[in-house]
N, C-alpha and C positions, 0 to 999 in steps of 0.2 A: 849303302848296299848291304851293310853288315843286316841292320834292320829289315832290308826288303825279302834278302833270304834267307832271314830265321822263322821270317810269316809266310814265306813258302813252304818251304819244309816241315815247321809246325802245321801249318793247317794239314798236310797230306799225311802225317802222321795221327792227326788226330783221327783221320779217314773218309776225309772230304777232298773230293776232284771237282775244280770250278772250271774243267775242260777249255773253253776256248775265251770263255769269259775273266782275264786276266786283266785291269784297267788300272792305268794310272793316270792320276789329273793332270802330269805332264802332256800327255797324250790333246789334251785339249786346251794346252797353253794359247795357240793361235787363234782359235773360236772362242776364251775367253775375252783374247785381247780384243775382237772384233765385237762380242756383246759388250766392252765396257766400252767402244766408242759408239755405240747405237744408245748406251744411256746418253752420253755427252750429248751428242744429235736432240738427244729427247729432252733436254734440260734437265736430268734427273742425276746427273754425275758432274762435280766438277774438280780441279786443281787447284790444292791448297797450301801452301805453304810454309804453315805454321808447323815447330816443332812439336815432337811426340808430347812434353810436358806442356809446351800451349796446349795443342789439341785436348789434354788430358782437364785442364783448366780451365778450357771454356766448354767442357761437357758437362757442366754442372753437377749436382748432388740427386740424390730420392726424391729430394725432398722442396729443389730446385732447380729452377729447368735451366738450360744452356745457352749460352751466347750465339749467335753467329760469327764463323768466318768471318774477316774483312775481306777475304777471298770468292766466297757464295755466291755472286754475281757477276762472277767472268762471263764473257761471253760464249757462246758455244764456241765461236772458232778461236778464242786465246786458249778455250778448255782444249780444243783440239790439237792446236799448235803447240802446246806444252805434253800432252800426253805423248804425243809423237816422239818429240826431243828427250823425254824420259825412257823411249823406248828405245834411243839412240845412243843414250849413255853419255848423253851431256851433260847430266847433275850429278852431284858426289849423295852417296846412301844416305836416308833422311832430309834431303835438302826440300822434297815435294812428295804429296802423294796424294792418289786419288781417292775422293771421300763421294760416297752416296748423297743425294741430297733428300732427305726424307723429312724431319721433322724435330727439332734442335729442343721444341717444348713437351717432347712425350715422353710419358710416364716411364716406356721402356729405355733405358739407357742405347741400348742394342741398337736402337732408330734414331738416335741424334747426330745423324750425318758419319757411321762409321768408315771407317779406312776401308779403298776397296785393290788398291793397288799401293805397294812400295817400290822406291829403289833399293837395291842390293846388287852390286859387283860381286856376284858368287858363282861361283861354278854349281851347275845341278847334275847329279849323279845319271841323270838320263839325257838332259840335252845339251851339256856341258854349259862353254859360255856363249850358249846365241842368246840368252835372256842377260838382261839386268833389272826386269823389272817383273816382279814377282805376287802371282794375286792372294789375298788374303783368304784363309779356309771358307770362313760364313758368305763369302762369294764365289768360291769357288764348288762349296760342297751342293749346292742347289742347282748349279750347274749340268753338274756331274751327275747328279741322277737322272735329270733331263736326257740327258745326252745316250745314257746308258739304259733308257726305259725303263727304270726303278718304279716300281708301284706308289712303297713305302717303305722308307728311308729311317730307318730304328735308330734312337742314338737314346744317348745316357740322359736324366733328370735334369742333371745343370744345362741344356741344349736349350730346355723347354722357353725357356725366354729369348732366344735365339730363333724361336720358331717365327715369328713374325716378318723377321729379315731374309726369311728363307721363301717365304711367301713372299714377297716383296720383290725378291729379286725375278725369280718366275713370272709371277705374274705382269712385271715391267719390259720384260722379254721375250724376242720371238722362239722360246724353245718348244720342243714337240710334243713334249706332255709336261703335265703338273703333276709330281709326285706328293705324297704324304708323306707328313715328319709326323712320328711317334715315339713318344721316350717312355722309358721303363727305368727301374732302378739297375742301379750296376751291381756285381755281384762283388761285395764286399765280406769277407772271410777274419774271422777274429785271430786278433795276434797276426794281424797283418798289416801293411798297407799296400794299397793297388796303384797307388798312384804312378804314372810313367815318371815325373819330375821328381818324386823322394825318392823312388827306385833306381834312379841314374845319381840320386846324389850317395846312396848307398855306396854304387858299383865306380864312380870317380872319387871316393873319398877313403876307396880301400877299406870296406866295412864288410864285402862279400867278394870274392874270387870275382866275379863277374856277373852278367845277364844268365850266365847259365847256372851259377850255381844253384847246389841245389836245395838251398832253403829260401833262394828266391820265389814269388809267387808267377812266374814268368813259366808261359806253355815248354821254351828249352830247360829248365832249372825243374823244374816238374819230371819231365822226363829223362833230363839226367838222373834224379834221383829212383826212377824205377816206376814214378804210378804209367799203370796201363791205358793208353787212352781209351778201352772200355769203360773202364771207372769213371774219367772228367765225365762222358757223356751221359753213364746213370745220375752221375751225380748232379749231373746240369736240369735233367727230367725231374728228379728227385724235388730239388728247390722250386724248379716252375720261372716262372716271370714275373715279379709285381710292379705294382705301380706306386709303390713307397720307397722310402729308403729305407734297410733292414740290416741287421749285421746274421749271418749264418755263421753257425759253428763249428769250427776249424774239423771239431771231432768227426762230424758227419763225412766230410771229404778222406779222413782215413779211413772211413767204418764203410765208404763205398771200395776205396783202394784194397781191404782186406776182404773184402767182399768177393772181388776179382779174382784175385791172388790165391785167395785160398782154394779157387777152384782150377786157376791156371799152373801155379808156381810147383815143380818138382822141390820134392823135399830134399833136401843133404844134411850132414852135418858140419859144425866148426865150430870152432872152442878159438872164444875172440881171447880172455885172459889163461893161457897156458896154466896147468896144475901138472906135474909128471906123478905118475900113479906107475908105480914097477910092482907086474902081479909076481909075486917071490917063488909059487909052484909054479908057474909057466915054464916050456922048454924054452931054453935060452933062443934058442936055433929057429925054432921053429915059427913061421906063419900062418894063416889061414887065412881064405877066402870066405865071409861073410854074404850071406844076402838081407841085402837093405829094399824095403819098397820105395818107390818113386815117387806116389802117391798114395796114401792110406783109403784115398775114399776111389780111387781109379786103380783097380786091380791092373785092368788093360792095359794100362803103362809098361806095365812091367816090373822086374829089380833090376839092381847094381849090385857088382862086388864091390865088400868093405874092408880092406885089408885089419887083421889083428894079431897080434903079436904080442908079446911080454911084457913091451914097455910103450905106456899109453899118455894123454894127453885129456885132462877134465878139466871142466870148468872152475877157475879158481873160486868162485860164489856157492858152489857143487859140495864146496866141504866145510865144516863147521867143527874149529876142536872143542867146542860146548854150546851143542844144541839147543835153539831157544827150542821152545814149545810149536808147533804146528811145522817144525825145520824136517825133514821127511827122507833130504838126501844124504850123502855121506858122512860119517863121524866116526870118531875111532870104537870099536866095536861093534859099528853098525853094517847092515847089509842092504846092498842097493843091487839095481836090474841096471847093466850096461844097455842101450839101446841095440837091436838086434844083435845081442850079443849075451853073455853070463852072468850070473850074482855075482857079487864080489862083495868082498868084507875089510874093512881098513882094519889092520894090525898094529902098525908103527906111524907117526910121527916123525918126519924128519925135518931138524930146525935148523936154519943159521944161527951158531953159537954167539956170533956178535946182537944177531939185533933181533933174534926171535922169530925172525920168519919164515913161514915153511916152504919150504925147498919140494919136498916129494914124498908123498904116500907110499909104504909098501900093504899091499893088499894082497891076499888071497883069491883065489877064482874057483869055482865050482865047474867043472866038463861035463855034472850032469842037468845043469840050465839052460843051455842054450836053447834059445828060442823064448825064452823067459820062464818056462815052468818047470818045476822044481818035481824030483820024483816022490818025495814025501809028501809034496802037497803044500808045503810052505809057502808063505806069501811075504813081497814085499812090498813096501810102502812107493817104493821115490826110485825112478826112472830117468839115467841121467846121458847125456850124449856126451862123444868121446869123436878122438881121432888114432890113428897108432903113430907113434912116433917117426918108425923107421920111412914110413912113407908118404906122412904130412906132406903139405902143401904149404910155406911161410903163405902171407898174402898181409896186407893193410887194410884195415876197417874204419870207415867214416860213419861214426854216429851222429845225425843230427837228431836236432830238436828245432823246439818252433826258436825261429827269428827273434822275435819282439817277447820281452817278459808283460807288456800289458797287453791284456783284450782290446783294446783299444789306443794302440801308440800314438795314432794321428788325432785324436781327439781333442780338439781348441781348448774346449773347455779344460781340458787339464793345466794349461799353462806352460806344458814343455815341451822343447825341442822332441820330435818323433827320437830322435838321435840318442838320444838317452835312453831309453826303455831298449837298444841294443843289445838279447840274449847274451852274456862273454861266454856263455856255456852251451850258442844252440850247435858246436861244432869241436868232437872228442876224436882224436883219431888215435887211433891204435894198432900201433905198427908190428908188435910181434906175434899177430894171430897167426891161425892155423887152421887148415879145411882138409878135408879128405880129398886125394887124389883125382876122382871122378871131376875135378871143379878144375884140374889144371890147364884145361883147353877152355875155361871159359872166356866166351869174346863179348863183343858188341852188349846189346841194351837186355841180356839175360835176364830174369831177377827169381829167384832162390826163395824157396823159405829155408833157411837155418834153423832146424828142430829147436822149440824151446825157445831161441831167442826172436825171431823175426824173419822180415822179408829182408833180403839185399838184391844188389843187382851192381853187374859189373860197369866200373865206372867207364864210359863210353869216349873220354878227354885222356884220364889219366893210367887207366890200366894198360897192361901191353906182357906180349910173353915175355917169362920170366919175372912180371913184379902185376901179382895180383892185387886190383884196387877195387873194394866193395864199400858202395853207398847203402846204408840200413836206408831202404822204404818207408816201413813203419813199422811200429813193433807188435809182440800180441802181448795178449795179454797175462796178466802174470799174478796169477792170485796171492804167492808170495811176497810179490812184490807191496799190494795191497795190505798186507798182516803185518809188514816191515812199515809203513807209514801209517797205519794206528798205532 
């Protein structure tokens, strides 16, 4: 169920209504179990008895075609009087199951009499235990389209040899149309893998919070971390459909998600590693209300007040007591532009006598900047955001990064476990940030751009009032950043 309504809710968030068209293959358990006694009838179905590793043994190889059953020549009514008794729960799981009778010497593995029915003593999420006897997908999914008046039935690449038995089963039965099976490549994204079985072995092996986390590639883990379902959907348009297998790159999925965002996302500030900056002429006492815009390219939005006061709050990466070359922000005798707010000039250094670390800036402020221009005409270089101390916001910062350190983890040819190419750094958290007040009622699936460093968005699991929790989306870009790795 967890499964069933995470694909509810993801599909309707991504903003898709499949209205009255809701269908499960339980739904057609009993008209399954009545097409698999019309094959019996028709000699085209029988009961066999060998186990999974028999069966597996006498399917032969590529390159070798198959045995028969000793079983292949029951008669219709022993076929029938056992399928019955299997659907009564007189065999223990695995003891029998029912196998197609197609063709033991063909090229496709898929048609040498595959399994069409097992036993299983299990409960099923929708019909509990009236079944014990449970039909296999490649007979049940040709069904099911039948039954649902499917056109054309799109599945992934590795189907395509599947497609025969799917044709097969239709066409040996009385359903009321014949659909088409068409496969196309999956969308496969680098520094990832898609797969549901490595991705469950991720989330049971304790390598990710869960299906939702949000460095999963999973529609819930997606949207916990903030992309907008605008975005998946350009970005789905963007790729197109092929009919190869391809790997896309990872980057194009954020470069649609900034794409979004940057037209959606109200700006704020917050300073994720704290710097305390005390401007030394500021009145001790005194406040101000600031205006901040909301959006720089949407006027219409509007502003916010930005409280400011004496004693402030910078980016600890914002200061540099010896400036490389192309470093443009704070340093001691330098002057920088606070966002919607004054010049300001570093005077002092203040260190930890033990271990050298700075503690807090005292700076100077200029009353005749604000707004950022200066009455002499003066210019400066490096524009940095800020929060006021007295009226911060604490709050918790989740940085992720990609998953996988290779473009390709799941890759055979490598020789190694997916398991190992496991980012230990795609997930930083940082608990003593700090945001401007305008953010303290932020709830549900918000997401922010934080001036200078990126998009976040409140985490929808973990945040709650009184303990702000923000997943980074994605980041922007950082030309800095860029000068720092040459």
């Amino acid at each position: 169920m967890e499964y069933v309504e995470a694909i509810k809710e993801n599909v309707r968030w991504l903003g898709f209504d499949w209205g009255e068209h809701l269908y499960f293959a339980s739904d057609y358990f009993a008209r399954l179990y009545e097409y698999a006694e019309h094959l019996i009838t028709k000699g085209k179905a029988y009961v066999c008895d060998l186990s999974a590793e028999q069966i597996r043994a006498y399917r032969g190889t590529l390159t070798e075609p198959g045995r028969e059953s000793p079983f292949r020549n029951r008669s219709v009514e022993e076929n029938l009087d056992l399928f019955r008794r299997m659907r009564a729960g007189e065999f223990p799981d695995g003891a029998r199951v029912l196998r197609a009778k197609i063709d033991m010497a063909s090229g496709n593995l898929n048609l040498r009499d595959p399994v069409l029915y097992r036993i299983l003593h299990a409960s099923h999420h929708r019909t509990g235990d009236k079944w014990c006897l449970y039909p296999m997908y490649d007979y049940t999914h040709p069904i099911s389209d039948a039954l649902e008046g499917i056109t054309h039935s799109l599945c992934t690449l590795e189907f395509a040899d599947h497609r025969p038995l799917y044709d097969w089963a239709l066409d040996n039965l009385p359903v009321p149309c014949h659909p088409r099976q068409i496969e196309f490549a999956r969308l496969n994204l680098s520094y990832t893998v898609v797969s549901k079985r490595k991705l469950l072995q991720l989330v049971n092996e304790g390598l990710v919070s869960g299906w939702d986390d949000p460095r999963m590639p999973t529609l819930s883990g997606i949207r916990r971390r903030g992309y907008p379902p605008a975005a998946i959907r350009n970005f789905c348009e963007k790729i197109g459909i092929a009919k190869k297998d391809s790997v896309v790159d990872v980057a194009l999925l954020e470069h649609c998600v900034r794409e979004e965002l940057n037209e959606s996302a109200p700006r704020v500030m917050g300073v994720l590693e704290p710097l305390k900056v005390v401007l030394t002429n500021y009145p001790e006492n005194r406040e101000e209300e600031l205006a901040a815009q909301n959006h720089p390219q949407k006027p219409e939005l509007g502003t916010r007040s930005v409280p400011f006061g004496r004693e402030l709050y910078i980016e600890r990466e914002d200061f540099m007591e010896e400036p490389q070359k192309k470093f443009f922000r704070l340093a001691p005798g330098r002057e920088v532009r606070l966002r919607y707010a004054y010049f300001i000039r570093c005077e002092k250094v203040v260190k930890d006598p033990q271990t050298g670390e700075v503690l807090e800036l005292h700076c100077t402020y200029d009353p005749e900047t604000l707004g950022g221009n200066a009455p002499d005409g003066r210019k400066v270089k490096g524009t940095i955001h800020w929060v006021a101390a007295r009226s911060a916001v604490p709050a918790e910062v989740r940085l992720y990064d990609r998953l996988f350190t290779a473009e390709s983890p799941d890759n055979p040819a490598s020789g190694a476990d997916f398991k190992s190419f496991v980012n230990p750094d795609s997930l930083k958290t940082l608990s003593t940030c700090l945001v401007e007040p305008s953010l303290a009622a932020a709830r549900g699936e918000e997401v922010y751009q934080f001036e200078r460093q990126g998009y976040f968005c409140v985490d929808r699991a973990d945040s709650r009032p009184g303990k702000l929790v923000f997943n980074r989306t994605v980041t922007l870009r950082d030309t800095w950043a860029k000068v720092q790795d040459k």
